[in-house]
MARLO-569185 format. One record per residue: x, y, z of N, C-alpha, C in turn. Coordinates in pm, whole numbers, plus 50000, padded with zeros to 5 digits. Example, Ala and Ser with C-alpha at 12.3 -4.5 7.8 and 13.67 -1.06 7.14 Angstrom:
<vomis>
513194943150780512304955050780513204967050780 512854977550708513674989450714512905000350787 
</vomis>
This chain:
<vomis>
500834987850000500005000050000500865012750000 502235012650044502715024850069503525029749909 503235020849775503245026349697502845029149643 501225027549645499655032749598500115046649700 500315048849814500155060849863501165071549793 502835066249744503365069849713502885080549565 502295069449506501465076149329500335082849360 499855087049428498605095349490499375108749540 500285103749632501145120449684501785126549539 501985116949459502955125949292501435132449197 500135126349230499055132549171498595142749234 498945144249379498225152949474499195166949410 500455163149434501755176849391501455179149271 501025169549170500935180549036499425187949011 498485181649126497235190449085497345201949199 498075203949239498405211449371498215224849322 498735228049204498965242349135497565245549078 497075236749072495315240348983494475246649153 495175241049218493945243349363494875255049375 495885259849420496575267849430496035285749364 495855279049253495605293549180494215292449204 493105287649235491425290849266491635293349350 492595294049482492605301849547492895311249576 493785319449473494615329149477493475338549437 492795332449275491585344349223490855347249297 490655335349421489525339149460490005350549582 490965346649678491895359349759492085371649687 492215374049561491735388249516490745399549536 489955388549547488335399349616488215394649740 488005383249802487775380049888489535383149999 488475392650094489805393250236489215383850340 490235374150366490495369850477488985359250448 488615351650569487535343850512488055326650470 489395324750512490015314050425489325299150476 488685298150619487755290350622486405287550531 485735295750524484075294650437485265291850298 486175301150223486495292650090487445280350088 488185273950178488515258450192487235250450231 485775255250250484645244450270484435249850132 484295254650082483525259249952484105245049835 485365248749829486635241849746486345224749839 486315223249912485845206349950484835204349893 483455212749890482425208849834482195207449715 483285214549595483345212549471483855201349410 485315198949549485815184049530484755173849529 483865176249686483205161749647482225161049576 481545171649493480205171449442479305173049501 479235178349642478335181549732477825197149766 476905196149858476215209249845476655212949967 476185224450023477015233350134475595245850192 475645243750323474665254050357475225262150420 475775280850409476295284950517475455294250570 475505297850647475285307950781475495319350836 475405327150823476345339850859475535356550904 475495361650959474905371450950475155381050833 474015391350781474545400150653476015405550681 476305404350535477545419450534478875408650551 479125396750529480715386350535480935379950416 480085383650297481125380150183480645366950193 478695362850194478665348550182478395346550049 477405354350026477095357549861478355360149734 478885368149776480255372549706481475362549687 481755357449825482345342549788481905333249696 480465329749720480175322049595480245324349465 479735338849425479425343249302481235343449232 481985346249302483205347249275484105332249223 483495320749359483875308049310483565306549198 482455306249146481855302649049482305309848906 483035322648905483425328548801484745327448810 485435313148902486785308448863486355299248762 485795292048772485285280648641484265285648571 484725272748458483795278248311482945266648310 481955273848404480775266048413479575275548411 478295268948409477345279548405476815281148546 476575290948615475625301648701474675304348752 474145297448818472795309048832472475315348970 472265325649029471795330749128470345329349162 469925324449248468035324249288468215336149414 467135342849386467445348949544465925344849570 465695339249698464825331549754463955342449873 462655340649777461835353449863460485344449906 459375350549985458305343250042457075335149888 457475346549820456245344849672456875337249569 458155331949598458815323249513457765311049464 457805305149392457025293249349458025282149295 457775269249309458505255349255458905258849125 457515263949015458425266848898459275274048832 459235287748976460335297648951461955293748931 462025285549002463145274849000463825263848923 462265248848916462825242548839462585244748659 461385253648650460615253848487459205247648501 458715245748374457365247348347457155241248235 455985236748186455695230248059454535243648043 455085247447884454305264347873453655254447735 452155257547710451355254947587451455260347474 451725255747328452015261947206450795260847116 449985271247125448415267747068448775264846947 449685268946830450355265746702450305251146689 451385249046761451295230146747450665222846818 449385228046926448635220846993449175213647073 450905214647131451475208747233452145216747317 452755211647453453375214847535454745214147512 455235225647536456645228047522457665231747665 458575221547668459335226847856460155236547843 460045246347937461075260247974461505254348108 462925253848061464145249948176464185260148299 464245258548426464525267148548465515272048530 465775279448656467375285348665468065274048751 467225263048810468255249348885469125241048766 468675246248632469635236348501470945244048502 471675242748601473105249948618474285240948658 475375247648644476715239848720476265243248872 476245254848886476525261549039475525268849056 474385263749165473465270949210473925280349320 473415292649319473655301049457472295304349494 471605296249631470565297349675470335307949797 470605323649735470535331049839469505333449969 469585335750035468445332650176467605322350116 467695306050167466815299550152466125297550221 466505304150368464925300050461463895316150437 464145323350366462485330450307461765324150202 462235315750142461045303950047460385298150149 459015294350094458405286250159458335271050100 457835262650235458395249550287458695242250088 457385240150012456875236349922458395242949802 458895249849811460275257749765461595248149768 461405249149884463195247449974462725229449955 461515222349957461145210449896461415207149767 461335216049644461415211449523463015212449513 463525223049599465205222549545465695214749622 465675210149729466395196049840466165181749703 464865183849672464465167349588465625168249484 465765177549398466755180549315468115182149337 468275187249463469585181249529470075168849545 469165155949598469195147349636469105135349488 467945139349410468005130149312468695132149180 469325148149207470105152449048469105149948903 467965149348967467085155048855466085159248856 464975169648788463965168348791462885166748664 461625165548743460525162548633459825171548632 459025171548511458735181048443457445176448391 456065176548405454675167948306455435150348306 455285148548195455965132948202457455127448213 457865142048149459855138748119460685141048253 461695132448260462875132748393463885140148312 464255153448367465355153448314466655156448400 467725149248327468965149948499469855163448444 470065169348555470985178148603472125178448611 472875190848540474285190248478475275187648551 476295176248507477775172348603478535182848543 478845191748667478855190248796477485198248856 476845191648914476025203349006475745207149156 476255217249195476065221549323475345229749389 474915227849492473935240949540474785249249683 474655257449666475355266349755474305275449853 474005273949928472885279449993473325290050095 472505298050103472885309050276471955309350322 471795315950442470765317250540471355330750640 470085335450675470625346650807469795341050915 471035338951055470465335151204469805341851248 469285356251176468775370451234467465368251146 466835375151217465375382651147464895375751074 464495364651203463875351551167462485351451138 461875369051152460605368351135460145370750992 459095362150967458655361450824459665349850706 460415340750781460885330750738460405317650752 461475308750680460685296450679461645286850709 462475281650874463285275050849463465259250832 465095256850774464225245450684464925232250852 463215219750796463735211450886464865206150899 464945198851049466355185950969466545179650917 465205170350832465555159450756465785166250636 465635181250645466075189550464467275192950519 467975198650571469065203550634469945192150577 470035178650655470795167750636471145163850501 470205169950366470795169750304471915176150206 472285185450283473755193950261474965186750333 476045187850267477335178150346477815187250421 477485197950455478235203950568477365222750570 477165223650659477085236450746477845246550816 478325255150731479175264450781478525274150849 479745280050942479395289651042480115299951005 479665313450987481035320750896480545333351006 482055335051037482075347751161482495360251116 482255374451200483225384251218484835382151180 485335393251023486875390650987487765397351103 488585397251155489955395551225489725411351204 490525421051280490565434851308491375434651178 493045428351165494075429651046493025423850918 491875414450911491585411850801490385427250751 489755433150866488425442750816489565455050778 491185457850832491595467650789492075464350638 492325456350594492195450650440490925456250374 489685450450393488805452950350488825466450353 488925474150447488495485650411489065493650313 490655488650349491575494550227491505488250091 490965478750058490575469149904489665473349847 488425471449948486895482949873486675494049896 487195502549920486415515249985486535524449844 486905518649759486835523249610485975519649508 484775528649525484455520449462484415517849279 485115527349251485515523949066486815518149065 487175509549182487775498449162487325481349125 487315477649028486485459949000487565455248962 487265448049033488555435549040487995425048982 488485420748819488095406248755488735398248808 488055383948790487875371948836488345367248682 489495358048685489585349248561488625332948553 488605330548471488265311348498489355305848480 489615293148574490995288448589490625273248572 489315270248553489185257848586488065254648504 488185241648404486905235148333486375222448389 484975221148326484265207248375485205197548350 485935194748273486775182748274488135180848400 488265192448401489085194748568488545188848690 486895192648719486245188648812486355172048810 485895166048674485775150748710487155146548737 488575152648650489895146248740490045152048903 489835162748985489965162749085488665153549199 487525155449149486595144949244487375130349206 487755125749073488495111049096489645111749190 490605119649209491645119349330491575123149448 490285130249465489405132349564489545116949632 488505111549547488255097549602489075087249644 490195090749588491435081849555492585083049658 492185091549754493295096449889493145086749926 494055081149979494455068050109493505070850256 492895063550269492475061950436492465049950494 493005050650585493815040450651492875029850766 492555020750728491525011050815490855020050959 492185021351024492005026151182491085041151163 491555049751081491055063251024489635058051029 489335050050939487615047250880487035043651039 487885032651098487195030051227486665038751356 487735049151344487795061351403486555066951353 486355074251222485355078951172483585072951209 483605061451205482745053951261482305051751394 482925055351463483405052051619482975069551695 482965077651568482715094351622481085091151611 480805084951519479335086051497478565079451529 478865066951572478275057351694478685066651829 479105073051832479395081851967477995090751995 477415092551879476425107651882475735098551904 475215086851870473835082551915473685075652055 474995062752081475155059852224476145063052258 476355076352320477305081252404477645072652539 477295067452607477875056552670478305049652668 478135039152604479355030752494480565036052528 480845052652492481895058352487482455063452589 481575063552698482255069052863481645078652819 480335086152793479865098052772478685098252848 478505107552922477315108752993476565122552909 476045117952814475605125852752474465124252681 473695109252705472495104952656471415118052633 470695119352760469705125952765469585146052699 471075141052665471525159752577471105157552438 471435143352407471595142752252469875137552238 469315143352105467875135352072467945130351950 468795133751828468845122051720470555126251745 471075110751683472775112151666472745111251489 473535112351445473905119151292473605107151235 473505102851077472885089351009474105085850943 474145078050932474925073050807475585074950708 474755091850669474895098550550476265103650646 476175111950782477125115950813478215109250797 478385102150826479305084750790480225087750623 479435087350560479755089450403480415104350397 479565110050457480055127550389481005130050490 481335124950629482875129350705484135121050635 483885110050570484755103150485484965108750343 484455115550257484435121850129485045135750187 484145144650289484845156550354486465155550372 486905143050452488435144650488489395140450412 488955132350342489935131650154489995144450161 489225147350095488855162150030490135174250075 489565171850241490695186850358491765181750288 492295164750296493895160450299494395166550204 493435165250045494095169749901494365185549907 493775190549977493785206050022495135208550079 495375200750201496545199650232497615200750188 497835193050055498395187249971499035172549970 498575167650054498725152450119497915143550085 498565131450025498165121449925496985110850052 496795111650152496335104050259495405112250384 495005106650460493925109850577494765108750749 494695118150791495025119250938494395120051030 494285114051162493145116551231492495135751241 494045142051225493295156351251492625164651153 492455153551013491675157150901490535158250932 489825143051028488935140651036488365152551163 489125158451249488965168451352488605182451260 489145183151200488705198351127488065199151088 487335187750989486125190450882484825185450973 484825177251113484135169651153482685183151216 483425191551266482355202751305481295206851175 481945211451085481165207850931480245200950924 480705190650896479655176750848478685172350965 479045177051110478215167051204477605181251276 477365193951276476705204551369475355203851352 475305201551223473535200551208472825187851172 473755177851241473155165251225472835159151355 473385165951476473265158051636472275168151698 471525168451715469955170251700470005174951881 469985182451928470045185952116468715184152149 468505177452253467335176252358466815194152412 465815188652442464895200952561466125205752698 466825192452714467155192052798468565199952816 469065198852727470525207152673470145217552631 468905219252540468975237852570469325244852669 468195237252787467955242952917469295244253005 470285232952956471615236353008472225248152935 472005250252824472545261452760473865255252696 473645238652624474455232052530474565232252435 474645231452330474635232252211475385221252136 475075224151941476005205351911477085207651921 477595220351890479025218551915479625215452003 478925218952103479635216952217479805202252268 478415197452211478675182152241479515174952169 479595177452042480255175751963482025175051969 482325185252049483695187252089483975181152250 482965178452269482655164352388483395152052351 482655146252215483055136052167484275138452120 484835144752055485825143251980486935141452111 486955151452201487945151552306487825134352380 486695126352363486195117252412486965099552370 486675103652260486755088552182488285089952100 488715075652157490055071252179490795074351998 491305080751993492095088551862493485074151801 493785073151690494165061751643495425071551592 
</vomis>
């Protein structure tokens, strides 16, 4: 095996320079922030979708729109309001009294890269038709299925604020994003950047494309192709049997937790930490791969009791329970 790992670290170094420069275009506009765009860049690796979080005004919108005008892929922005409708999104079968038939008009979801701005102001029947299309990579239309372009991602935001007149989405819709970012207040040295980068404003800073669809399918194949090491997977497994019977684990933490993460978490913390390693630039998986991306993939999947509110717990916190908890390989 250690010369399968060997030919994986010589693929990791020569695609190193392609990740290298999407990040550089994208550090042009974007100050500081280098967390939300290393989840962004995992989620492109694995083909997965991404929900972040943030209060207005951090560059959640702008990060994306920016990722997306590193590659030459197609676009679309939804901005997600209460009067939105299913077919604003996916399309419509419109009538041609001429030929006495129905003719389909494509949504704006027939894209490489969705940017689903505030998705909890759609309502439920909304944030429903785009999760199904997340999940099944296609939709229907009158009688026809039609599937959705490789690569496709959805990029979603949300504001924790001014929750009134929203619609937020459950957990069994939630769960289907591979990870949940938390995107904070920039660093005093990063907002004095900003201020000195934009405060011009007949300054525009282009964005090149650095990257084609045929790029994407060679990096998700070496994506996949990172080494993880038996004990790693067991480990990984062993975090997530933790969230549901925390005792098992020496955790007195039953009655905090009310659902522990599924399976899916299982899959998407294993696709997630390839992903960090190739970021890295490291042909393989470390346990502290699985520590960095694990807040990601598992915050909105360990579900807190009545009872842990009332303590004033939260998942992370339990979350960083377990991790400090269960025996590291």
């Amino acid at each position: 095996m250690a010369v399968d790992v060997k030919q994986i670290g010589e693929r990791v170094e020569k695609e190193s320079a392609l990740l290298t420069q999407i990040k550089k275009e994208i550090a042009s506009v974007i100050v500081g922030q280098e967390y939300m765009i290393e989840r962004l860049l995992i989620g492109l690796l694995c083909n997965q979708h991404i929900l972040i979080e943030g209060v207005p005004g951090l560059a959640k919108t702008l990060s994306v729109t920016t990722l997306a005008k590193t590659m030459d892929a197609s676009f679309q922005r939804i901005q997600f309001t209460p009067d939105l409708l299913p077919a604003d999104l996916l399309g419509t079968l419109i009538y041609n009294p001429k030929t006495m038939d129905f003719m389909t008009k494509k949504g704006p979801i027939f894209a490489n890269v969705i940017l689903a701005d505030e998705i909890n102001r759609a309502p439920a029947k909304v944030q429903s038709a785009l999760l199904e299309a997340m999940q099944e990579r296609q939709v229907t239309l009158g009688d026809e299925t039609h599937k959705l372009t490789d690569p496709f991602l959805v990029l979603a935001t949300q504001n924790p604020i001014e929750q009134e007149g929203t619609y937020p989405l459950p957990e069994a819709q939630v769960d289907r994003f591979m990870m949940k970012l938390r995107v904070t207040y920039p660093s005093k040295e990063d907002e004095l950047k900003i201020l000195r980068a934009m405060s011009r404003t007949s300054q525009k800073i282009e964005v090149k494309p650095v990257i084609k669809p045929k790029d994407f399918v060679r990096l998700r194949a070496l994506a996949e192709d990172i080494y993880m090491d038996e004990k790693i997977e067991e480990y990984i497994v062993n975090l997530i049997q933790a969230t549901r019977n925390p005792s098992e684990y020496g955790l007195e933490m039953g009655n905090l937790i009310q659902y522990g993460a599924s399976p899916r978490a299982t899959i998407f913390l294993t696709l997630a930490s390839k992903a960090y390693a190739l970021l890295q630039g490291r042909g393989y998986v470390t346990p502290q791969d699985v520590k960095s991306i694990g807040f990601d993939v598992l915050r909105h999947r360990v579900i807190v009791s009545y009872e842990a509110e009332a303590e004033e717990k939260t998942s992370e916190d339990l979350i960083q329970e377990i991790f400090n908890t269960v025996e590291v390989p």
